[in-house]
N, C-alpha and C positions, 0 to 999 in steps of 0.2 A: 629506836625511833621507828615509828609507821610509815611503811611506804603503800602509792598506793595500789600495790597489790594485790593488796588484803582485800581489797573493796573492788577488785577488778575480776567479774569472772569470763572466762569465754574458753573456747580449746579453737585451737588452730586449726580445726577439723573443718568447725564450724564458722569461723570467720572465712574460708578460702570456699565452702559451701554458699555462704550469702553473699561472696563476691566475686563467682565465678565467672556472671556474666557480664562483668567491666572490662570492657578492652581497652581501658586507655592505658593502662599498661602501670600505671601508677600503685599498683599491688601488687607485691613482691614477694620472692620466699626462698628461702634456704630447707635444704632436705635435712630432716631431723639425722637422718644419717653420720651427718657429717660432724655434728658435733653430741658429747656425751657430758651431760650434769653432773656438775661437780660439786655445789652449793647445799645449801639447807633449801631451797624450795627448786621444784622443778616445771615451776611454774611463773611466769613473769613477765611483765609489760612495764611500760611506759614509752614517754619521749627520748629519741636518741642525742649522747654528744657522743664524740668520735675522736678516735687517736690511731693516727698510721705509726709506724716503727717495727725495728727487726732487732731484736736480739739485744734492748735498750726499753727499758721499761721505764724511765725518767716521767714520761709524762702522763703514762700509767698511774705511776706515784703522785705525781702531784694531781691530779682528777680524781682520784679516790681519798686523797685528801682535801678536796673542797666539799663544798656540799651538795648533796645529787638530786636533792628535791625530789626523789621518785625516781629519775632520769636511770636512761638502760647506757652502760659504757660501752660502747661497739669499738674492739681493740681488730687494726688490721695491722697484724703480726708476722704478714706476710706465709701463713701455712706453715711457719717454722718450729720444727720440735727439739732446736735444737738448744733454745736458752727456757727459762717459764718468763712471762711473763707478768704473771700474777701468784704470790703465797699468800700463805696464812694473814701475817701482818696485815699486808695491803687490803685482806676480803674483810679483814677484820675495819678496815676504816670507812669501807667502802659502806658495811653495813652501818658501823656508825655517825655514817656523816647520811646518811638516807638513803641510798644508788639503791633501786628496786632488782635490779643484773645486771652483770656483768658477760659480754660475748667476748670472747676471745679468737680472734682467726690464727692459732697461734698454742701453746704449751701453759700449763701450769702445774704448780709444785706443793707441796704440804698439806693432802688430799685429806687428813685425819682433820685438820683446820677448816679448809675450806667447808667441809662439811655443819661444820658447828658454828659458821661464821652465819650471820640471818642473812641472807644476801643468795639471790640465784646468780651462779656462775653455769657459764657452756663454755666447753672449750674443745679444740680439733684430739687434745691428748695431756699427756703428763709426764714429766719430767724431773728430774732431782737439782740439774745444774740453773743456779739464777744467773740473772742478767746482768754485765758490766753497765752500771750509770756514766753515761756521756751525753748526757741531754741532748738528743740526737729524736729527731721525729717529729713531727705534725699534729697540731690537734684542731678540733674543731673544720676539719673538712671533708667532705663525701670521700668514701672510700669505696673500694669496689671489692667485691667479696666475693667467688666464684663464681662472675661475671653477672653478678646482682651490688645496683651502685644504691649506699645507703648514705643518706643525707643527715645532719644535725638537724633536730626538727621532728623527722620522721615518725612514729612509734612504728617499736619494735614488740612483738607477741612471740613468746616462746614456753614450748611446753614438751613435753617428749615427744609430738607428732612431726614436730619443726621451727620455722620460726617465720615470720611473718612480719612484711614491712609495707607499712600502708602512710600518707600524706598527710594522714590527722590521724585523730583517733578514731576508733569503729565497732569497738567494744559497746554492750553496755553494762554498764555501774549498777549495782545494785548487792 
């Protein structure tokens, strides 16, 4: 399935360049730092949905098995490395249900999969142990992400410079 990635170019370089001079604060970002790509593209945007949880990827699962429309899954996982959040399987639905990437504040697992899955993942690291299911966690509300809060809605821009969160979209299409 085509997300719309493909058809999305920009680098985070240059959307924080053409938006530097907005202070209302409504432009946001995360340091490429903090998270390392794990995915078949390292390149990716869309609108954000969102899922809080620790060490329970229930809703993880059932998000990546709807359908993403393009949509970026922003997983706050709490900085936890110590369950994955996301494998092979799940990147594997993720791409084929549409989801453009996947952020993980949090672990993932089955790094030979993830890669081959079509789908951009980021996440804080990597793990072997998965996650006990007790449908435990939140979806669909602003989460706060080292002390940058990202809303349903949002779009999310990430690329190896960083990741970037703005109130609409700001790209252009072409």
């Amino acid at each position: 399935m085509t997300t719309p990635t493909a058809s999305i170019r920009f680098s985070t370089c240059d959307l924080c360049d053409s938006l530097k001079a907005d202070t209302s604060g409504d432009t946001r970002w995360l340091p490429g730092s903090l998270y390392r790509s794990y995915g078949a593209f390292v390149r990716f945007a869309g609108p954000v949905a969102t899922v809080r949880c620790l060490d329970d990827n229930s809703l993880v699962k059932a998000a990546v098995e709807s359908f993403g429309a393009g949509r970026v899954l922003v997983v706050d996982g709490g900085g936890s490395l110590r369950r994955s959040l996301l494998g092979g399987n799940l990147a594997a639905s993720a791409a084929r249900n549409g989801w453009a990437g996947v952020l993980i504040h949090g672990a993932v697992r089955d790094l030979e999969e993830l890669r081959a899955a079509g789908v951009g993942i980021f996440a804080l690291g990597h793990v072997p142990m998965p996650t006990e299911r007790r449908d435990q966690g939140l979806a669909d509300i602003p989460v706060l992400i080292e002390g940058v809060w990202i809303r349903p809605g949002d779009w999310l821009y990430a690329d190896e410079d960083g990741v970037v969160i703005a109130p609409k979209a700001v790209h252009s299409v072409g």
